[in-house]
C-alpha positions in Angstrom: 9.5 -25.2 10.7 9.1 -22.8 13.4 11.5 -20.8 15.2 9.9 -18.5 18.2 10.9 -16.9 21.9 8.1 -16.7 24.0 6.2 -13.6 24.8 6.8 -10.7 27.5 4.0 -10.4 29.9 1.8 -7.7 29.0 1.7 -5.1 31.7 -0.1 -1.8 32.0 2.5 0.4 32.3 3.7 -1.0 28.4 2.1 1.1 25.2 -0.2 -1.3 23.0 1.8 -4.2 21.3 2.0 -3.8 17.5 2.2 -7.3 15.5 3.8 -6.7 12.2 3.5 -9.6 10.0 5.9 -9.9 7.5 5.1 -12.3 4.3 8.2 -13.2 2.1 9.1 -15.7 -1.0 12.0 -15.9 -2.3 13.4 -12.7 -2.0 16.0 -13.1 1.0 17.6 -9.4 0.3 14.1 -7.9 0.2 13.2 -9.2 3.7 16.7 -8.4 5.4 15.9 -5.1 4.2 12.3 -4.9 5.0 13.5 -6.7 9.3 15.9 -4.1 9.8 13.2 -1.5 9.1 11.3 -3.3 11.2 13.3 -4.0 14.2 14.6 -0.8 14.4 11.3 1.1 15.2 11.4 3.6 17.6 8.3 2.1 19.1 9.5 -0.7 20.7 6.9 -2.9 21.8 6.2 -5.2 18.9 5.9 -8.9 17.9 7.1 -9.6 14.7 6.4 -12.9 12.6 7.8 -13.9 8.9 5.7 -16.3 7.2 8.1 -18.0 4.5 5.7 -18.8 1.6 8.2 -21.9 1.0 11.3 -20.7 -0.4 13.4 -22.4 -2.8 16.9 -22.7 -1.3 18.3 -21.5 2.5 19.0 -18.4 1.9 15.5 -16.9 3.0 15.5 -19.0 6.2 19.2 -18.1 6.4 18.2 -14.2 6.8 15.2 -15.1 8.8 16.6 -17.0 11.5 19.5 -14.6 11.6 17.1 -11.9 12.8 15.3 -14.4 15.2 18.0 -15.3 17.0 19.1 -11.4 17.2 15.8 -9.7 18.5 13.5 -11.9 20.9 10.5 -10.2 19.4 11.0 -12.4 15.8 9.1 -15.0 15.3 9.8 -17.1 12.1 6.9 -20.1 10.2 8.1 -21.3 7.1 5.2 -23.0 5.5 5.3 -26.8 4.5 3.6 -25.7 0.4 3.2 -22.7 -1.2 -0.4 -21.4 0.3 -0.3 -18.6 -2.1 -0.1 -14.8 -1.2 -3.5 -14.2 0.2 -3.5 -17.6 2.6 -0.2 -16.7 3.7 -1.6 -12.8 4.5 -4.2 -14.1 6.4 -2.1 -16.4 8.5 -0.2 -13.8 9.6 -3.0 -12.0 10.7 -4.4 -15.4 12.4 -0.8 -15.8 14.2 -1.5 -11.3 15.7 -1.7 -11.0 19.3 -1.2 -7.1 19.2 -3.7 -4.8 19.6 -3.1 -3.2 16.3 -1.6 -4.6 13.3 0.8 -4.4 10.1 1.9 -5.9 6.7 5.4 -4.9 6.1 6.0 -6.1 2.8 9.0 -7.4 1.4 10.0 -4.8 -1.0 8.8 -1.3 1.4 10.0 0.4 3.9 9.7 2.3 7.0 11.6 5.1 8.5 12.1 4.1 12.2 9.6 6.3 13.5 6.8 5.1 11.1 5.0 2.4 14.0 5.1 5.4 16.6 3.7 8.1 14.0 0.7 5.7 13.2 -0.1 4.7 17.0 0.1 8.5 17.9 -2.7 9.1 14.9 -4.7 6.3 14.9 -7.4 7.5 17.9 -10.4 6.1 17.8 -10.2 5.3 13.6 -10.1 1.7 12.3 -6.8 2.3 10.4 -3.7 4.6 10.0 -0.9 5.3 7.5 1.9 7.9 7.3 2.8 10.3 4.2 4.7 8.2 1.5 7.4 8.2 -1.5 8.1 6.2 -4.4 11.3 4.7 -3.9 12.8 3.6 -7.7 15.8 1.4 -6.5 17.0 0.4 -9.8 17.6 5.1 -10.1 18.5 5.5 -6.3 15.7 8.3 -6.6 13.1 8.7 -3.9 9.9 10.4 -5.7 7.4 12.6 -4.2 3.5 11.2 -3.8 0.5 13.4 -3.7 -0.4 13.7 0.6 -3.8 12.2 1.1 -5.7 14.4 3.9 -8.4 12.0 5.7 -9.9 14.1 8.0 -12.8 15.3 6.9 -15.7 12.8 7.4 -17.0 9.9 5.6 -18.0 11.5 2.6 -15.3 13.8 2.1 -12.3 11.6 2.9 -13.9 8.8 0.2 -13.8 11.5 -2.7 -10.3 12.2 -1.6 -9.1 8.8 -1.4 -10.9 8.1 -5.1 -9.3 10.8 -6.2 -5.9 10.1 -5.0 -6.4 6.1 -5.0 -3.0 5.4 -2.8 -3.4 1.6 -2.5 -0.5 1.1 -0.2 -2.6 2.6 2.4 -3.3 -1.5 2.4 0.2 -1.4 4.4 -0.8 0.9 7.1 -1.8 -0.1 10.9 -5.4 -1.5 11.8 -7.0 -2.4 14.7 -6.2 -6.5 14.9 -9.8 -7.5 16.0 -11.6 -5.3 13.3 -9.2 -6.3 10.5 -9.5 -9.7 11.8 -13.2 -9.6 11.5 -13.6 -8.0 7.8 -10.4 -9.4 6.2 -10.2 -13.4 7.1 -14.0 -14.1 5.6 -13.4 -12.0 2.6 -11.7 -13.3 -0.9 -9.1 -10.9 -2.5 -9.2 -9.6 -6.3 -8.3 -7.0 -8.2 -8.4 -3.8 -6.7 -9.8 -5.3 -3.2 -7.1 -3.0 -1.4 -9.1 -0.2 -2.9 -12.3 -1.2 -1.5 -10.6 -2.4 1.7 -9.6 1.1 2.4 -12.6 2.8 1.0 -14.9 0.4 3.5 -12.6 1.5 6.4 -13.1 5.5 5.3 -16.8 4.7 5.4 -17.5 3.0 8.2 -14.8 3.2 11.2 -12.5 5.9 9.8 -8.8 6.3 8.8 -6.3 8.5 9.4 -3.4 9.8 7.9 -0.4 11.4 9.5 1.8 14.1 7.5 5.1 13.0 7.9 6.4 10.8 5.1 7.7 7.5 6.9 6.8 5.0 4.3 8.5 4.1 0.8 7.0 2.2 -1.5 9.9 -0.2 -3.2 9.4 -0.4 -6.8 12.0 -2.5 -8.7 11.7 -1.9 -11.9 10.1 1.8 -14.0 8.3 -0.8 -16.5 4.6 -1.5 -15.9 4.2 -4.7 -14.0 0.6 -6.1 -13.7 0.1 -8.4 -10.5 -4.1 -9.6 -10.9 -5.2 -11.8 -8.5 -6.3 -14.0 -10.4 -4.3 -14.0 -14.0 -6.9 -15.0 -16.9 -6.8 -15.1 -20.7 -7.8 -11.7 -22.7 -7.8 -9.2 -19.9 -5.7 -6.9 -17.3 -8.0 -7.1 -14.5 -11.0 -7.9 -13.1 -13.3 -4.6 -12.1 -16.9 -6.1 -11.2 -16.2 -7.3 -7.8 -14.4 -4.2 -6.5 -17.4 -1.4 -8.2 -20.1 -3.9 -6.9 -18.5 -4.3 -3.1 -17.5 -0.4 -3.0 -21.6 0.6 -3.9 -22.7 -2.4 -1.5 -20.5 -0.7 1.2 -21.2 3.0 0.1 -25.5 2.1 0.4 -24.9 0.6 3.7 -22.9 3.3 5.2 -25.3 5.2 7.8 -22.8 7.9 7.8 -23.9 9.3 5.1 -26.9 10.9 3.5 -29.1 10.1 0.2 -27.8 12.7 -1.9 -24.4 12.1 -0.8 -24.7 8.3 -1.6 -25.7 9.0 -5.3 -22.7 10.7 -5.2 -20.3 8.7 -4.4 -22.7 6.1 -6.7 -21.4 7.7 -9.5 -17.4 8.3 -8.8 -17.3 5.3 -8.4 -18.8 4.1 -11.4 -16.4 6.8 -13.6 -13.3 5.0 -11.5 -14.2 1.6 -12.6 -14.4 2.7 -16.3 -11.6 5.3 -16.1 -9.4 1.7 -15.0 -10.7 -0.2 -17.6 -9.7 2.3 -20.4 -6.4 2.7 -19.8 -5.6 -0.9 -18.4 -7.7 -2.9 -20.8 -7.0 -0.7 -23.7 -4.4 -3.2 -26.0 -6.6 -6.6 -24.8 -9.8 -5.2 -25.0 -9.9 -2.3 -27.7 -13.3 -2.5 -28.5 -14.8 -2.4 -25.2 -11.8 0.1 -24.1 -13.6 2.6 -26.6 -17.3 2.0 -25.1 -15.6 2.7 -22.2 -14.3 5.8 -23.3 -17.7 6.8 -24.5 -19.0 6.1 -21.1 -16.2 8.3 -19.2 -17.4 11.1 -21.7 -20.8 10.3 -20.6 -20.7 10.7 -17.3 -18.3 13.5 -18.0 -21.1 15.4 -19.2 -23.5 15.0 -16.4 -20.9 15.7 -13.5 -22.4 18.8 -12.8 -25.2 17.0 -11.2 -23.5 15.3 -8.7 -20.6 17.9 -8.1 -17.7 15.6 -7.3 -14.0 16.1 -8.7 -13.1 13.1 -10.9 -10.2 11.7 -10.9 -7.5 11.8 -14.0 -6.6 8.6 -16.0 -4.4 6.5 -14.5 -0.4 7.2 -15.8 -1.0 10.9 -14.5 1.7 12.2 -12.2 0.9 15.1 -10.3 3.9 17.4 -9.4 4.0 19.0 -6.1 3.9 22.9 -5.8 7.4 23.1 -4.0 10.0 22.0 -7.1 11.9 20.6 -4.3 9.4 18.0 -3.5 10.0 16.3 -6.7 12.5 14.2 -6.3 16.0 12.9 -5.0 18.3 10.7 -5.7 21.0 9.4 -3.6 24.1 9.4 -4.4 27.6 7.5 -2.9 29.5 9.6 -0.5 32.3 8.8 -2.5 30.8 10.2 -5.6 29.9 13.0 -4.4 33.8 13.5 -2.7 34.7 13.5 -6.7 33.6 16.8 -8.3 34.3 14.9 -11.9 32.4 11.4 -10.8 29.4 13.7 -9.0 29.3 15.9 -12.7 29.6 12.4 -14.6 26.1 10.9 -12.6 24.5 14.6 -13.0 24.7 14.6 -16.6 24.0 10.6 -16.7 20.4 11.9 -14.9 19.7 14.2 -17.3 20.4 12.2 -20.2 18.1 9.9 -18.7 15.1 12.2 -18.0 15.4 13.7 -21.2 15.4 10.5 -22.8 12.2 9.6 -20.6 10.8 12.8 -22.0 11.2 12.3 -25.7 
């Protein structure tokens, strides 16, 4: 099922064609939001392709098709089966003719200027991304994230990202051809996007731009694990991502001995600082020889001089209070002075209840 315009003819004169790729199941809503977003970039040259993972019912082509047949540049594949999440990332990185490239998932979003902020920062790096929020739909509130700073070499920007681990850099622009090359061979688990972005700090750069044009949905202020691959007794899987991260951190030539022991060893304290929160009501044995070994290499940090990073549930605050957080509110809400007090004190009551 395929519904697609054909192509402009590239021409000099045109800035570098983006290819956003768009995966979506069953969430029709999500992926009207997430094509609106989309569509209305300031930066207009782009392609844009929905792979449907098979939906149940019409209502996801519905949307779809809608947009298609609204903005030449949509490009809709609805697959025959359900090829699972990371076959149906990869096509839509097989289907890229841009130059540089995108996931826009289903449940984010982009302020229209986000495509032109990450082409005007990318330069000669592998990969870009924008500031970001939390956005907590089921609140209305849009909550601050720590800015990540990448631009200070190889060595520097990895102990920044593994202290600030911001996996939806994942989300950010690459260049098509390098992506293509690393990411189609490669299998996905838990905590690739991680080393995905780590690699791309290592060994081709990436950069981040200050203004915040990216919000990351979140549906629901209850944990939800997603592992790639779901098995009995345990969160996630860690081995593959701490032996991949050292493989690609003792290959890197741009950087030195010493600084490679470094790195050795965050690493190693992020893997085990995971494990002891994630694993800790599966695996409660091993989540306290875990926390033996985080007090271990605790201890010897003064050797390798690197900031570690805190456990996981941490939430840094920002310096300026008005940074933390806002929540939107109807206009006709706030036209009422007694329904605008009624949600005030309804958001107290809530944070307070959070608190106790």
């Amino acid at each position: 099922d395929l519904h697609m315009h054909p192509r402009p003819a590239p021409s000099p004169d045109r800035p570098p064609l983006v290819t956003v790729g768009v995966p979506t199941y069953n969430r029709p809503a999500g992926l009207d939001r997430t094509l609106r977003c989309v569509r209305g970039q300031t930066y207009a040259n782009l392609e844009i392709v929905v792979s449907d993972n098979c939906s149940a019912g019409p209502d996801t082509r519905a949307v779809a098709l809608a947009h298609a047949q609204a903005d030449p540049r949509v490009r809709y594949v609805r697959q025959e089966r359900n090829i699972g999440l990371e076959a149906n990332f990869k096509f839509l990185l097989e289907q890229a003719t841009g130059a540089f490239f995108a996931w826009a998932a289903d449940d984010d979003e982009w302020t229209p200027d986000f495509v032109a902020e990450c082409v005007a920062h990318i330069g000669t790096a592998g990969s870009a991304m924008t500031g970001m929020r939390n956005a907590v739909r089921s609140r209305g509130l849009l909550r601050w994230k720590p800015p990540l700073d990448l631009s200070g070499g190889p060595f520097a920007d990895a102990v920044a990202f593994l202290n600030n681990a911001q996996p939806s850099l994942f989300y950010g622009l690459h260049r098509t051809d390098l992506l293509r090359a690393r990411f189609l061979p490669e299998r996905m688990y838990d905590y690739y996007d991680y080393f995905f972005i780590l690699r791309q700090v290592l060994t081709c750069g990436f950069r981040t731009a200050p203004a915040v044009c990216f919000h990351v949905g979140i549906d629901s202020e209850e944990p939800v694990f997603k592992p790639a691959r779901p098995r009995a007794g345990a969160v996630y899987e860690y081995l593959p991502f701490l032996r991949d991260s050292l493989a690609a951190t003792l290959r890197a030539t741009g950087l030195g001995p010493l600084q490679k022991a470094r790195l050795a060893y965050l690493l190693c304290y992020v893997a085990v600082n995971e494990f002891a929160h994630f694993e800790r009501d599966l695996q409660p044995f091993r989540t306290r020889l875990a926390g033996l070994a985080k007090r271990a290499l605790r201890l010897v940090r003064p050797l390798f001089r690197v900031p570690l990073p805190p456990p996981p549930p941490t939430m840094r605050l920002p310096d300026d209070p008005g940074e933390l957080c806002t929540m939107f509110i109807p206009h006709a809400t706030l036209a009422d002075r007694g329904a605008l007090g009624a949600a005030v004190a309804t958001a107290r009551a809530d944070l307070l209840a959070k608190l106790e």
